[in-house]
Each structure stands twice: as structure tokens, then as C-alpha cells.
C-alpha positions as CSV (number, residue, x, y, z in Angstrom):
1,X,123.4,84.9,81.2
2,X,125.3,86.4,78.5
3,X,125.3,90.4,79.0
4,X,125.1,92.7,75.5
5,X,125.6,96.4,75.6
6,X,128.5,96.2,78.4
7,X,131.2,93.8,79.7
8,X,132.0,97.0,81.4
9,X,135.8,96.7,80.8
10,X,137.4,99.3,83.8
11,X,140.8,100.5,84.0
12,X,142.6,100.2,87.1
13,X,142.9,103.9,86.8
14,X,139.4,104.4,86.8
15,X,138.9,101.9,89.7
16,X,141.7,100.9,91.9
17,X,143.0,97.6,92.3
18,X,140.5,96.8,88.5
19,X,141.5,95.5,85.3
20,X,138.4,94.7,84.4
21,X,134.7,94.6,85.5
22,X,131.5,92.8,84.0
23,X,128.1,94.3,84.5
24,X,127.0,91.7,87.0
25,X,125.7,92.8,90.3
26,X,126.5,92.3,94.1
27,X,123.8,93.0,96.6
28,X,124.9,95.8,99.3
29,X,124.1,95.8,102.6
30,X,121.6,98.6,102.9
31,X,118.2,97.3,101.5
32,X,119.5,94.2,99.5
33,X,120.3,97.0,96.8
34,X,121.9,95.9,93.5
35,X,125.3,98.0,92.7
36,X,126.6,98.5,89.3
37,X,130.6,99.7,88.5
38,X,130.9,102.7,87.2
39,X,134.6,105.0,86.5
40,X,134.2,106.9,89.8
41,X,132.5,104.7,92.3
42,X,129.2,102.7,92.3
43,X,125.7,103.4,91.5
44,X,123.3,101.3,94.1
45,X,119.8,101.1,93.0
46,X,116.9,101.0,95.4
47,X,113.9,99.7,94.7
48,X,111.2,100.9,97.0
49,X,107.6,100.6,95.5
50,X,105.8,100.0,92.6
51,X,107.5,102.5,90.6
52,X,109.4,104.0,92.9
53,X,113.2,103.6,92.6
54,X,116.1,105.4,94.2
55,X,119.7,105.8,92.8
56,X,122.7,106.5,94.8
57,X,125.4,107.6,92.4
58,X,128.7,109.2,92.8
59,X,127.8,112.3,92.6
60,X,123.9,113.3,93.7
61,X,121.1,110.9,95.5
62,X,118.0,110.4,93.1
63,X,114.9,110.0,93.6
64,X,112.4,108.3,90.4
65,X,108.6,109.4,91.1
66,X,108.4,109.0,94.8
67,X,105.0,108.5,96.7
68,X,103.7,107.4,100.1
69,X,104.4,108.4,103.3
70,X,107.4,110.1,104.1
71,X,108.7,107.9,106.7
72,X,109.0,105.2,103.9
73,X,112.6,107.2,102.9
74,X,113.4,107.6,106.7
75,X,116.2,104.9,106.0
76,X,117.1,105.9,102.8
77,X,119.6,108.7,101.7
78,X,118.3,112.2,101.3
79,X,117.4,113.3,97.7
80,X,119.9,115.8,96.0
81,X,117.3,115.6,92.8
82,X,114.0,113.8,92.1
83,X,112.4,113.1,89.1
84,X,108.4,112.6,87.8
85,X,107.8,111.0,85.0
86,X,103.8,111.6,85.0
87,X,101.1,113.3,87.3
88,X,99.4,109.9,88.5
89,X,98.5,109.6,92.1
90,X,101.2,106.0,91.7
91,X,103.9,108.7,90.5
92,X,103.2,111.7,91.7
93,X,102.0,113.5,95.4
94,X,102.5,116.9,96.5
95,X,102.5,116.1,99.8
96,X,104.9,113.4,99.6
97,X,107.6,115.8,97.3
98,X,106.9,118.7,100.4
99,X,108.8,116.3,102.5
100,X,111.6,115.3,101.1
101,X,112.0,117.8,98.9
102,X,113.1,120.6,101.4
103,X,114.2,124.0,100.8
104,X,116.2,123.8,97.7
105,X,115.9,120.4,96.5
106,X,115.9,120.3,92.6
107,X,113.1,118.4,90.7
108,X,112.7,118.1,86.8
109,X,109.1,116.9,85.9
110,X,107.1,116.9,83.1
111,X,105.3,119.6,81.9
112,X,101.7,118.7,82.8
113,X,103.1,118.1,86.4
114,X,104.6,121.1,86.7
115,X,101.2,123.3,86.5
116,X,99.6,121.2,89.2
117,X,102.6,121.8,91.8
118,X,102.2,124.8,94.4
119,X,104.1,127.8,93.7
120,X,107.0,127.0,96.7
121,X,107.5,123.7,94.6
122,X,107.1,124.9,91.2
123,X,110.6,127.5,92.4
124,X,112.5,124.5,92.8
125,X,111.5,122.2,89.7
126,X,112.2,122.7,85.9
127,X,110.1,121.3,82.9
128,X,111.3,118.6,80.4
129,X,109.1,117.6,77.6
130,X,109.1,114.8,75.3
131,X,112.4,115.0,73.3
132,X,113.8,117.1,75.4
133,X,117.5,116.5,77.4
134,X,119.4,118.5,79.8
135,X,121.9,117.9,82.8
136,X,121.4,118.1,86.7
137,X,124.5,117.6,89.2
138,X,126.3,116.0,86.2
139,X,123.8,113.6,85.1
140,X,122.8,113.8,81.5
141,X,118.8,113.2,81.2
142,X,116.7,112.7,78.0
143,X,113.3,113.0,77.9
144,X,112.0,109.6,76.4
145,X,108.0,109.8,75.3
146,X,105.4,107.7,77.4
147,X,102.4,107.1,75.9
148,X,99.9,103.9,74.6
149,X,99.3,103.0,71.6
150,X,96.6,100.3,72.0
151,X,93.3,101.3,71.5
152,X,91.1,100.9,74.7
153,X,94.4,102.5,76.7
154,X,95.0,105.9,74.6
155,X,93.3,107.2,77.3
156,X,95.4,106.4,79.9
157,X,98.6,107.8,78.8
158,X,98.0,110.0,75.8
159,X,101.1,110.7,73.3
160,X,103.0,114.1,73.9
161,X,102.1,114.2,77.9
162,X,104.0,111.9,79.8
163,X,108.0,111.2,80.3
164,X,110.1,108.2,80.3
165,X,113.9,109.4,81.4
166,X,117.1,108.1,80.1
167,X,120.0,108.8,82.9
168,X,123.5,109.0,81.8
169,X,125.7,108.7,85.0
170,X,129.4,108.3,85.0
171,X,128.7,106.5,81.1
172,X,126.2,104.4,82.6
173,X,123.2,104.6,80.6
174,X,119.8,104.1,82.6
175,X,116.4,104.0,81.2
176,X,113.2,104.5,83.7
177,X,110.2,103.5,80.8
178,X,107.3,105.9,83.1
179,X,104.2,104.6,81.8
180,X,104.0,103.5,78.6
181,X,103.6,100.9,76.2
182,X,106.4,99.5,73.7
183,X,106.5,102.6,71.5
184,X,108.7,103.3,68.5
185,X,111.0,105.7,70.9
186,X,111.1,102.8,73.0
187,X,112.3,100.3,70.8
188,X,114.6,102.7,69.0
189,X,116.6,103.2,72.1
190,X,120.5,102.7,72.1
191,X,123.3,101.6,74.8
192,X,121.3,100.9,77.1
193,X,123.2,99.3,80.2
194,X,120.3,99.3,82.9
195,X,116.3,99.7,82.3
196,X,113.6,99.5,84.4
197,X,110.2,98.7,82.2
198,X,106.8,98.8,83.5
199,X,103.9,96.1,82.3
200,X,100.9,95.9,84.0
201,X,97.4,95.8,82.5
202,X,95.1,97.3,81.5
203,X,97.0,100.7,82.5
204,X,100.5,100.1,80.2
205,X,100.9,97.4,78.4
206,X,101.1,93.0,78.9
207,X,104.5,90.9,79.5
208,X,104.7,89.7,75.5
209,X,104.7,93.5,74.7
210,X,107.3,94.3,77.5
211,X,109.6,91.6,76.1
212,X,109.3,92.3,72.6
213,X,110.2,96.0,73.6
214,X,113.2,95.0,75.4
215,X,114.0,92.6,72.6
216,X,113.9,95.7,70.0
217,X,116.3,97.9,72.5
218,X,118.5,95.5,74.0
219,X,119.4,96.4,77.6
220,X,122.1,94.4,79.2
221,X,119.8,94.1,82.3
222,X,116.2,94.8,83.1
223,X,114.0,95.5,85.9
224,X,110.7,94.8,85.6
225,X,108.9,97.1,87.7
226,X,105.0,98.7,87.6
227,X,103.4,95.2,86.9
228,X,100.6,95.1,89.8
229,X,97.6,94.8,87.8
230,X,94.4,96.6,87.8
231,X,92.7,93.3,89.7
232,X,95.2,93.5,91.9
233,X,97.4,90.0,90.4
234,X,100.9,90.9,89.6
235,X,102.5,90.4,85.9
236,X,104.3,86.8,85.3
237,X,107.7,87.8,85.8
238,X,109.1,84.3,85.0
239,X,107.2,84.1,81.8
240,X,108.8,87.6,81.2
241,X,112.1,86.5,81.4
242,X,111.4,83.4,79.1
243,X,110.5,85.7,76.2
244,X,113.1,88.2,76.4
245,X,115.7,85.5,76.4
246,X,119.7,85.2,77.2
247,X,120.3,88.7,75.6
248,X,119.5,90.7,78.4
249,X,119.5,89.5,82.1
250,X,116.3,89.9,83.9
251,X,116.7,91.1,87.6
252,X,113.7,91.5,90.3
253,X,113.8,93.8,92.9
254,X,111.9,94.2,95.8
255,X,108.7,96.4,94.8
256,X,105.6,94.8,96.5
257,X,107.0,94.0,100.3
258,X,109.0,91.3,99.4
259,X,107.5,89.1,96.8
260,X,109.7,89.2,93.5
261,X,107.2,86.9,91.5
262,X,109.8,84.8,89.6
């Protein structure tokens, strides 16, 4: 599978004993996580559920709209930062960010979630709206709109609310799509090593809009993720990959307890 965006050319200087690294993946021991080079290190990325995903970097642990019980991140590194991308019940708990959030722990959610989180959680978070960018422990983050634009789903995710994120760690450019359907900002994105789209129906948007959003941007690898279905069924992941083609590499991760659906 030929990979656009990187070939991910590394100095030895930047990692020792390297000339050069591709942007191809080996699986690490903890969780069957995929790892990606970076100039300082790794960056291992976790799936965990639905649209759940966890990054260990170089520098801080983060945490991508986590939900569920607690004891779900028992084996998983501590968060140094966690992001929300939207106040869904699939995105967003209080009770879940209260335990693994600490004393001190920083968060950066939208601002819609921000105004529902108690006042001990509201200290530790900061607000980033669409079009927005900052940095957190070193981590660049832009603030990518999430919204639909079909319409019998404006309703769902209405424009100027909700946050896709676009990471920049150690050069490596991640995009996390939140919820949303294959929107201009989408498709206008640029240098995109790693994203992570959703595509599940009737909430964001079908597998022929995903891949022609993905065809637009370019990644050099994608993650389908967020594509359990209203009824339950799960988004054709193989028919997926078909449409987007040899220009980006379509990976699976383990979101639904084991079941890749390729």
C-alpha cells in the first residue's frame, strides 16, 4: 500500500541507530497498539471504544473523549491531558472524566461541554471553539469544525458546536474527525499523517461519504472508528477501504471487543 503525506525519512540523529523510517506500523506489546516514529520517540495509539482512543507520545499521555467505567483505563497509562470533542453521552461523562481526571489533570473541550461540567472540573479544563488552536504539554491542537450537512442529520450535530481536533506531536500530524460528516474543513485539511474518521449512520455520515472525505484530504493512514450503527450493525469496513483506494492505508483497530469488521 503505497503511503502519501510521509515516507517519514528520520535521521539517525533524530533516532539512533535510523537512516530512514517509513510510516508503517509495528504492533507493541501492550494492547496490540499500533506505533508510529516520530523525532524523539514513538507515539502508540490505543484504541479502546467506539470513539475512544488513547495516545502515548513522548511527551504527555492523551486521552480522546473517554467514557465507561473507570476500571476500563486500569491497564492503561494515566492521562496527562484529555480531550472532548462533543457533549454526547458516547463522548462525554462527568463521572467517567472525575476518575481519571484527578486533581490537576488538564482537559480542553469544547465550548458547549464546558458549561455542563461541575465547577471542580470546569478549574482544570479550558475552551476551544471551532477555528480555534492552542498548545498543551507541547502538542499543537487545532480546532477542526464537526457538524452535518445532510438534511435529516442537522440535527444531530449542528454547525458551530462541536470539535474535531487536529494533533501536532513531534511533526506528526493527527486528525480525530469527532462527529461529523465530510465537511468542507474536512476535505480541506493538509499533511495529514494519521486520522481517525467516524461513519456510522444515521448519526454522522455512510462509508461512500467517509471515503470520498478521506479521498479529498489525503491521510497516509486511516482509522475508521465510530461506525456502530444506530440498529446496532457496524459500517462495512472492507467496502471502506475499496473506495478510498491505494492512497491512503486503511488500518482497524480494536473498538467493539475484538471484531475489526474487514
Amino acid at each position: 500500500m503505497k503511503l502519501t503525506r510521509r515516507t517519514l525519512l528520520i535521521s539517525g540523529a533524530a533516532i539512533a541507530g535510523a537512516s530512514s523510517l517509513n510510516l508503517s506500523m509495528a504492533h507493541a506489546a501492550a494492547h496490540g497498539a499500533d506505533t508510529y516514529p516520530t523525532g524523539s520517540g514513538q507515539i502508540s495509539v490505543h484504541p479502546v471504544d467506539h470513539a475512544t482512543v488513547i495516545f502515548e507520545t513522548p511527551g504527555p499521555v492523551i486521552y480522546v473523549d473517554p467514557v465507561g467505567d473507570a476500571a476500563t483505563y486500569a491497564d492503561y497509562p494515566a492521562p496527562d491531558m484529555i480531550l472532548i470533542t462533543h457533549e454526547h453521552g458516547d463522548h462525554f461523562n462527568v463521572d467517567t472524566l472525575t476518575a481519571l481526571a484527578g486533581q490537576g489533570v488538564p482537559m480542553l473541550v469544547n465550548p458547549a461541554v464546558y458549561e455542563k461540567l461541575p465547577e471542580g472540573l470546569k478549574a482544570q479544563a479550558v475552551q476551544i471553539a471551532n477555528g480555534e488552536s492552542t498548545e498543551m504539554q507541547g502538542i499543537g491542537i487545532e480546532a477542526i469544525p464537526a457538524y452535518n450537512i445532510t438534511e435529516d442529520r442537522l440535527n444531530f450535530h449542528p454547525q458551530g458546536r462541536d470539535n474535531g481536533y487536529v494533533l501536532t506531536i513531534d511533526g506528526l500530524r493527527v486528525y480525530l474527525s469527532g462527529d461529523t460528516e465530510a465537511t468542507p474543513e474536512m476535505r480541506a485539511l493538509q499533511n495529514i499523517d494519521v486520522a481517525f474518521v467516524c461513519m456510522n449512520l444515521p448519526f454522522t455520515m455512510g462509508i461512500e461519504q467517509a471515503a470520498s472525505g478521506v479521498q479529498s484530504f489525503k491521510p497516509a493512514v486511516v482509522y475508521p472508528y465510530h461506525y456502530r450503527n444506530k440498529d446496532k450493525t457496524f459500517s462495512d469496513l472492507e467496502a471502506f477501504a475499496k473506495i478510498v483506494g491505494d492512497d491512503t492505508e486503511v488500518k482497524t483497530g480494536n473498538w467493539y471487543g475484538g471484531a475489526d469488521h474487514m
